[in-house]
N, C-alpha and C positions, 0 to 999 in steps of 0.2 A: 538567449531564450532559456527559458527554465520548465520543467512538468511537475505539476504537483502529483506524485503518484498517490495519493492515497486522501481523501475529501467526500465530507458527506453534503453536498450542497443542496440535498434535497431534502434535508432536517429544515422543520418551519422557517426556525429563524436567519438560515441562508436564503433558502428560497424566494421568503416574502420581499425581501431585497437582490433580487439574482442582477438585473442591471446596477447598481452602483456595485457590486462583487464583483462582476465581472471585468466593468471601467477600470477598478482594482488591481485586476489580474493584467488588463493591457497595459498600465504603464508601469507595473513594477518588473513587466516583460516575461512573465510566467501566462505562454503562448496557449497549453494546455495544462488536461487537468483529467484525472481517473474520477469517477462517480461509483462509491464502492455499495455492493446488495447487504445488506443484513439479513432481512427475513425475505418471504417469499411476497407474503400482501404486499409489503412496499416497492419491492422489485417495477412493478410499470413507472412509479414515480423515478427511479434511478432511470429506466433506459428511456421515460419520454424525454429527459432532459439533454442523456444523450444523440437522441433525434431530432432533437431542436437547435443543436450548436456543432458545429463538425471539429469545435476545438474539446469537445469531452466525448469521451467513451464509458463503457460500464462494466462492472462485475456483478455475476450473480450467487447470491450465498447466502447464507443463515447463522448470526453471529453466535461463537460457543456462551455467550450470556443467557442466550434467548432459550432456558430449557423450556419452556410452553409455549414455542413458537410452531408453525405448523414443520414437519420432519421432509422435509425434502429426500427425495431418493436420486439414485444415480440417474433413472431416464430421466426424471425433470431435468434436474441442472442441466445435461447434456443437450438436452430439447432446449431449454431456455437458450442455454451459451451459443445455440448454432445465428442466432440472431447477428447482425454483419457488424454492429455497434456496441458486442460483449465479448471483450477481450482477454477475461481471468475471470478464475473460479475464486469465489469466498466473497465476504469475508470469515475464514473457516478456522480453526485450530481449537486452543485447549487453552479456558482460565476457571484456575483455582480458586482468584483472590474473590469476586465475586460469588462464585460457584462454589456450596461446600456440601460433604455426605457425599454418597456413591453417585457417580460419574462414571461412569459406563457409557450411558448416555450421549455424552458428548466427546468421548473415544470414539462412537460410533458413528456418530454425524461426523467427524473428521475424516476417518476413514472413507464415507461415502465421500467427500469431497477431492480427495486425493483421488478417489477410484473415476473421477467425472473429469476431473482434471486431465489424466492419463489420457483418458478414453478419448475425449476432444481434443486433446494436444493444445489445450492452454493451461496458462500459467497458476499458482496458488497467492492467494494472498492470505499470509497466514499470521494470525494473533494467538502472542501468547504471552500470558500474565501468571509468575507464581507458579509454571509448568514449566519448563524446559526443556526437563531430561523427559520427561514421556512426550511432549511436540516433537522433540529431535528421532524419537527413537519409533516413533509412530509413521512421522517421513520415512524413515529408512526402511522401515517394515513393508511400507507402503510402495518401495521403490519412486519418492514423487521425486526422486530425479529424472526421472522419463521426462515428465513435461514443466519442471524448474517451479520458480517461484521466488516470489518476496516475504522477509519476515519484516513487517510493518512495526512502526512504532519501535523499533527494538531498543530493549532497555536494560537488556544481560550483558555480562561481564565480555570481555574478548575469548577466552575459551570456548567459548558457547557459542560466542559468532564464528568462530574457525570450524567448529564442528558444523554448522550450519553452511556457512560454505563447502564445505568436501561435502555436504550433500551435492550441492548446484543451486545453492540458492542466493538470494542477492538479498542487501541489506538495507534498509529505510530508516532513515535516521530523520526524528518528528524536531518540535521547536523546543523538545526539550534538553534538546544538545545545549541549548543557551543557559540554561539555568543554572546557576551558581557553582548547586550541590549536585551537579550531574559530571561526575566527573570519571564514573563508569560509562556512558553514555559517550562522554569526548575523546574517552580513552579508546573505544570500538572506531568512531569516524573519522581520527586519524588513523587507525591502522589499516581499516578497512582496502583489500585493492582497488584501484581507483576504477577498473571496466566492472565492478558489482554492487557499486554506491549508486541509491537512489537519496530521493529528499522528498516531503509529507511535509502537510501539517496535519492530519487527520479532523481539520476542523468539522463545526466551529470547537473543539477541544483544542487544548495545549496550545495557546498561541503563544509564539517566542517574544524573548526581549526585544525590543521595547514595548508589545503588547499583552505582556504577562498577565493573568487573569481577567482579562477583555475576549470578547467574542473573537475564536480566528477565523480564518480566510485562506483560500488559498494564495491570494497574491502574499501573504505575508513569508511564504515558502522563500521568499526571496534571503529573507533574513539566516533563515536555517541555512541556506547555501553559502552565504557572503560570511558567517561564522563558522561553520567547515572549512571552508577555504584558509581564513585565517588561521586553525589549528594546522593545517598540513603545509603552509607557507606556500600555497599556488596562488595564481590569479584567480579570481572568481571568477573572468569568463570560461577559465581553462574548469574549473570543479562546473560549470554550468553546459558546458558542452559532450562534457562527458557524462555528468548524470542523467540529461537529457537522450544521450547517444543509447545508453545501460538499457533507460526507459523501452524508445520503441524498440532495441533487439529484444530486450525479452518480450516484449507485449508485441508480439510482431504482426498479430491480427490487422493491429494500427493500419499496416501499410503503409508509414510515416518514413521505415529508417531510411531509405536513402537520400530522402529530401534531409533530414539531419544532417547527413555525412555530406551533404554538398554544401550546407551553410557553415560546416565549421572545420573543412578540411583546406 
């Protein structure tokens, strides 16, 4: 079994095909799948979908791109996230590369997210692009070791991931582990220890070899796994039992880990 932690399937162009995506998802045996919030109006779209299939759950959040998106405060999130099917706060952190000039802004909405996190004792799902040192240094300020999290997507060097770890955070590694010239990227997902490796595709974005520049999916998460594995010289069942295991201990809302640990101990 595999989980795609991190998937937008309620973006049009998954949606309007959710049955053959998710045909997709059962034979490539990627069982579940995270349905991540961006802004707040889209949020019912993320949790009806998680309402409607008990193999997905949801986060609630407001992505740092969206500076004119409505500003979410600590009670909402926390009001949102008490819902029984939203399992992590975000999608929340700090990008430069899109976002430029004063950014205050989305310091602050970071902060409020880390602070809803804490507060509900769920997890962070956290993006960050062309920031590092003020996302790493924001966490810590923020204490979001209290309630952990994932750094999604991640695309920075291994320094950066080891700092990010001694936070308490776990690491997501997208389909661009596959990629030729990613070898920053391969070089983080063999080091990575193996109980804080998760696996994404953050579709439909970045979908891996051999669907490079083609709509992703999340069944294609299969691919990011089975190419991980190959860098650390494991079985892939063994890299798929365990990122799956990573999964619901952190997202432990789920209520999933023990049935994990029965199927693959």
């Amino acid at each position: 079994m595999l989980v795609d932690s991190h998937c937008h399937l309620n973006f049009p162009d998954l949606v309007a095909r959710l049955p053959e995506v998710m045909d997709t998802m059962r034979a490539a045996q990627v069982t579940h799948a995270l349905v991540i919030g961006v802004t707040l109006p889209d949020f019912p779209s993320v949790l009806a979908l998680a309402e409607a299939h008990d193999n997905l759950w949801a986060t609630v959040g407001v992505h740092p791109d969206n500076q004119d998106a409505v500003e979410p405060t600590c009670e909402q999130l926390v009001q949102l996230a008490s819902h029984p099917r939203v399992v992590g706060i975000g999608e929340t952190g700090l990008d430069y590369y899109w976002c430029k000039g004063e950014l205050g802004w989305q310091h602050e909405r970071f902060r409020t997210h880390i602070r809803a996190a804490r507060e509900c004792g769920l997890p962070l799902v956290v993006h960050t692009r062309e920031s590092v040192v003020d996302t790493l240094r924001l966490l810590d300020e923020e204490n979001a070791g209290d309630c952990g999290g994932v750094m999604h997507c991640f695309t920075e060097d291994w320094d950066s991931a080891k700092r990010a770890l001694d936070l308490g955070m776990h690491i997501s590694i997208s389909g661009i582990v596959t990629f030729k010239n990613a070898a920053q990227v391969q070089e983080v997902a063999s080091k990575v220890p193996l109980d804080r490796l998760l696996v994404e595709t953050d579709s439909p974005y970045l979908a891996p070899v051999p669907y490079r520049g083609k709509q992703n999916q999340p069944g294609y998460v299969r691919h990011v796994a089975e190419f991980i594995a190959g860098l650390r010289g494991i079985p892939f069942e063994q890299l798929a039992a365990a990122t799956s295991d990573n999964f619901f201990r952190l997202f432990a809302k789920t209520g999933q880990r023990s049935h994990i640990q029965g199927e693959v101990s």
